[in-house]
C-alpha positions in Angstrom: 89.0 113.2 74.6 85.7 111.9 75.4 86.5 108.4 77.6 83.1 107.3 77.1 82.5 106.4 81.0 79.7 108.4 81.5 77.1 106.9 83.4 79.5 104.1 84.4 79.9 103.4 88.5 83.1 103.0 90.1 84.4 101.8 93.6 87.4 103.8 94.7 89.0 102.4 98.2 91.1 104.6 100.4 89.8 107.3 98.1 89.5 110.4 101.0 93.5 111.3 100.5 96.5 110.9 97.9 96.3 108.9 95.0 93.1 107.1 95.7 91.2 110.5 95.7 93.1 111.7 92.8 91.7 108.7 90.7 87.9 109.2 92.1 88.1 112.8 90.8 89.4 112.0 87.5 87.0 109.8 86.8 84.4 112.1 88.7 85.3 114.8 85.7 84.1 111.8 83.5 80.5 111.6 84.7 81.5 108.3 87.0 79.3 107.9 89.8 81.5 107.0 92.9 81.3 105.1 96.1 84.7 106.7 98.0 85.6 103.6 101.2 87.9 105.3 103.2 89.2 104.9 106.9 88.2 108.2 108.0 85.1 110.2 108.2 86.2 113.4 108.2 88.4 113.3 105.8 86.1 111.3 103.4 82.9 113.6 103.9 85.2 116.2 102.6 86.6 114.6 99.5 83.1 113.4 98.8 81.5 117.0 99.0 84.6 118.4 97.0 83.8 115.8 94.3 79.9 116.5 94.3 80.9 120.5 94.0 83.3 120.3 91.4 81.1 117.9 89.0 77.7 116.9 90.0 78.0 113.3 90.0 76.3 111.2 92.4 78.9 110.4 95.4 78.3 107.5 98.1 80.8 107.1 101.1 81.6 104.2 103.5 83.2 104.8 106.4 84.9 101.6 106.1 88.4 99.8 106.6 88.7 98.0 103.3 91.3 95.3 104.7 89.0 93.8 107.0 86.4 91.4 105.6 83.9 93.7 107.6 84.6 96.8 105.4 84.6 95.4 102.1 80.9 93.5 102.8 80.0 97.2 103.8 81.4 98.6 100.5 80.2 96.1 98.1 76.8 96.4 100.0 76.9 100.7 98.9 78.3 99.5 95.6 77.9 95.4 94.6 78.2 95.4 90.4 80.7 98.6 89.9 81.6 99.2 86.5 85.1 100.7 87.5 87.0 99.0 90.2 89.7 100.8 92.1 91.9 98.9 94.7 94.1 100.5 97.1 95.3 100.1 100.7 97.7 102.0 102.7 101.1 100.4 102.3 103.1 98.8 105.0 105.5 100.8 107.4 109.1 100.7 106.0 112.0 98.9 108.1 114.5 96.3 108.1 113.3 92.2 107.6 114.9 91.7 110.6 112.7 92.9 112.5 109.4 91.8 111.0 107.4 89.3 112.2 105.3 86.6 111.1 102.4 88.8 112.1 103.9 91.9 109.8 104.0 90.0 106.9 100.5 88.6 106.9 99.1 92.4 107.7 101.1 93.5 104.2 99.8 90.8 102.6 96.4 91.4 103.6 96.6 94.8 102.7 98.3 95.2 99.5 97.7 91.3 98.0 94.2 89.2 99.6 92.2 92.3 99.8 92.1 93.3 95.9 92.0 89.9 94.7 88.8 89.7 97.4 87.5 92.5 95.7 88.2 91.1 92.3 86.6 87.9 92.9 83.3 89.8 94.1 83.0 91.6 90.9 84.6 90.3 87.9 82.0 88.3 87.3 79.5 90.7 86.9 82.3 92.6 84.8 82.6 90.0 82.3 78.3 89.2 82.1 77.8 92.9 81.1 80.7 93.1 78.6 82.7 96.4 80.1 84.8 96.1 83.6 88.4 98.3 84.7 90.0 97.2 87.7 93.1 99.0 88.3 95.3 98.3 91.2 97.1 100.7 92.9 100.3 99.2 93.5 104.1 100.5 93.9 106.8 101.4 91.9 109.0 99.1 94.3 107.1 96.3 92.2 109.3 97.5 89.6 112.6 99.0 91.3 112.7 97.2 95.0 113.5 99.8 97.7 115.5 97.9 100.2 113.5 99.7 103.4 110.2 99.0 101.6 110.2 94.9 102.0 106.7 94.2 103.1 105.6 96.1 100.1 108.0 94.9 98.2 106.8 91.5 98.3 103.2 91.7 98.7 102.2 93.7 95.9 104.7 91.8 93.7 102.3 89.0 94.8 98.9 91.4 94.0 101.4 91.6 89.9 102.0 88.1 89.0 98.2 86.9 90.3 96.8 90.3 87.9 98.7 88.8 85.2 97.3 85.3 85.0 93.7 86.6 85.6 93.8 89.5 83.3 94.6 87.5 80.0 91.2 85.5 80.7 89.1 88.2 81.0 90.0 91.1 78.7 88.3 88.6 75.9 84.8 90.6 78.1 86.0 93.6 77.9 87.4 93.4 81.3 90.7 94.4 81.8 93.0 94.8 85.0 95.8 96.9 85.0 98.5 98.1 87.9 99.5 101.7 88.2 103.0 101.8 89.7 103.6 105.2 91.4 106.8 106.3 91.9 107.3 109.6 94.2 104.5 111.8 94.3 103.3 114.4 96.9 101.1 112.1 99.3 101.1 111.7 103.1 102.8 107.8 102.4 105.3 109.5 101.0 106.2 111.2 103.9 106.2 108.1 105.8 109.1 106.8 102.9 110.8 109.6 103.6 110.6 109.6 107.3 112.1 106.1 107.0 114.5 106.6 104.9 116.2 109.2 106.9 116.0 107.0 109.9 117.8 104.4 108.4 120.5 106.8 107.3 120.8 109.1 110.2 119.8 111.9 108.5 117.0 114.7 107.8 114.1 114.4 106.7 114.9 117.5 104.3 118.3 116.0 103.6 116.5 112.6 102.6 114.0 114.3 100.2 116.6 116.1 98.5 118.4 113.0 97.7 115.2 111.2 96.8 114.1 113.6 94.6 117.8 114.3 92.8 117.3 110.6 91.7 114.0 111.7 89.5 114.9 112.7 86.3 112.4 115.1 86.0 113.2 116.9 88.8 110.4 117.1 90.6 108.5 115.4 92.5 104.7 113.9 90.7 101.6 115.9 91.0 98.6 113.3 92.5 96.4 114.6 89.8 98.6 113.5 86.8 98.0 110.1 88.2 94.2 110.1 88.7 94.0 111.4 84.8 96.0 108.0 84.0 93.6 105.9 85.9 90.6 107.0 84.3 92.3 107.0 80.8 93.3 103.1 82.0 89.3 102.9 82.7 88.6 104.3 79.4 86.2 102.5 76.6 89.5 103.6 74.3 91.8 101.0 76.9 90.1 98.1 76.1 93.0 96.4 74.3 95.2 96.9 77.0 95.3 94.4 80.2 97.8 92.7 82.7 100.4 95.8 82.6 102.0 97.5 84.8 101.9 101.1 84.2 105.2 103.1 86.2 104.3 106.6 86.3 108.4 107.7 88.0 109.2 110.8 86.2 111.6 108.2 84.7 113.6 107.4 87.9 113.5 103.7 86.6 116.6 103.3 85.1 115.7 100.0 82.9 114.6 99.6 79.2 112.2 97.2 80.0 
């Protein structure tokens, strides 16, 4: 299927590992022109000349902390009217409330609530003048299924969810739309980090801790980053335009819910 994005732009943040970089090479494969904002040099030069390699498509990179007002002037400088918009920020460590401070909260909250809709407000706008605009946040499937050891991200991407849904049914009338993608457990280095928490809290392995985690997936597996970014750029396809303010879960079906 032709998505009929070639030629479009996109900014993808935290794009140089994981999900972020799954997404920019999906739509990469679509004839998207990137800018990839990532923390890390290294690791962004490489995605970058990966991306370039595999497709041809015109890749920019900022070298860039996207939660800081510093890094997103610097990205919207390399990219100010994308077509595409991508959001995504590391999530916040996992623990117990207990132990969280003011301080913690307003970090998650930066992260994974202010800084999209920052990045929303600097380019919807230009979104809704030329009649096309995706924005799809990267959220959590804890949005969805709240992991008790996962309360910072818990409750600041449920924030990032109800603000998407008031916004999104005033723009899609554009053509804009703005979607979340809810990722359940896939094979990224944050997931590590879940599962590293996870056994801490229960005293056990790391291996014991995966095991468990991944006997609760139906499909018996863990997900493949790539089977994500192809449901981003479909989200970012001209043949998505009727959809807006949803929250996609992509879980293997570990959500046990009908609704």
């Amino acid at each position: 299927m032709d998505l009929g994005l070639k030629g479009k732009s996109a900014l993808v943040c935290a794009s140089s590992k994981g999900l972020g970089r799954a997404c920019a090479f999906a739509l990469a494969r679509e004839g998207v022109a990137l800018t990839l904002v990532a923390r890390g040099v290294e690791a962004l030069e490489k995605t970058a000349a990966e991306i370039r390699a595999a497709t041809g498509v015109t890749v920019k990179i900022v070298t860039a902390d996207i939660v800081t007002a510093e890094g997103r002037t610097a990205a919207l400088a390399a990219c100010p009217t994308p077509d595409i918009l991508v959001n995504n920020a590391g999530g916040p460590p996992p623990g117990d409330f207990r132990d969280w401070s003011r301080d913690d909260w307003i970090k998650a909250l930066d992260a994974n609530m202010l800084t999209p809709i920052e990045l929303i407000k600097a380019t919807v706008d230009a979104m809704i003048a030329r009649k096309f605009g995706r924005i799809v946040n990267i959220t959590s499937g804890a949005v969805k299924a709240p992991n008790d050891v996962l309360g910072l991200s818990n409750g600041a991407r449920s924030g990032l969810t109800g603000f998407v849904a008031g916004l999104s049914r005033k723009t899609v009338q554009h053509n804009v739309t703005i979607n979340n993608l809810l990722p359940g457990f896939f094979d990224t280095d944050r997931m590590a980090v879940v599962i590293g928490g996870a056994a801490k809290a229960k005293g056990i392995s790391p291996e014991a801790a995966m095991e468990e985690r991944v006997a609760t997936i139906p499909a018996g597996r863990i997900g493949d980053p790539e089977e994500f970014g192809a449901a981003c750029a479909w989200l970012c396809s001209t043949q998505a335009g009727f959809i807006t303010g949803q929250n996609w879960l992509l879980d293997g079906g570990a959500y046990p819910g009908t609704f």
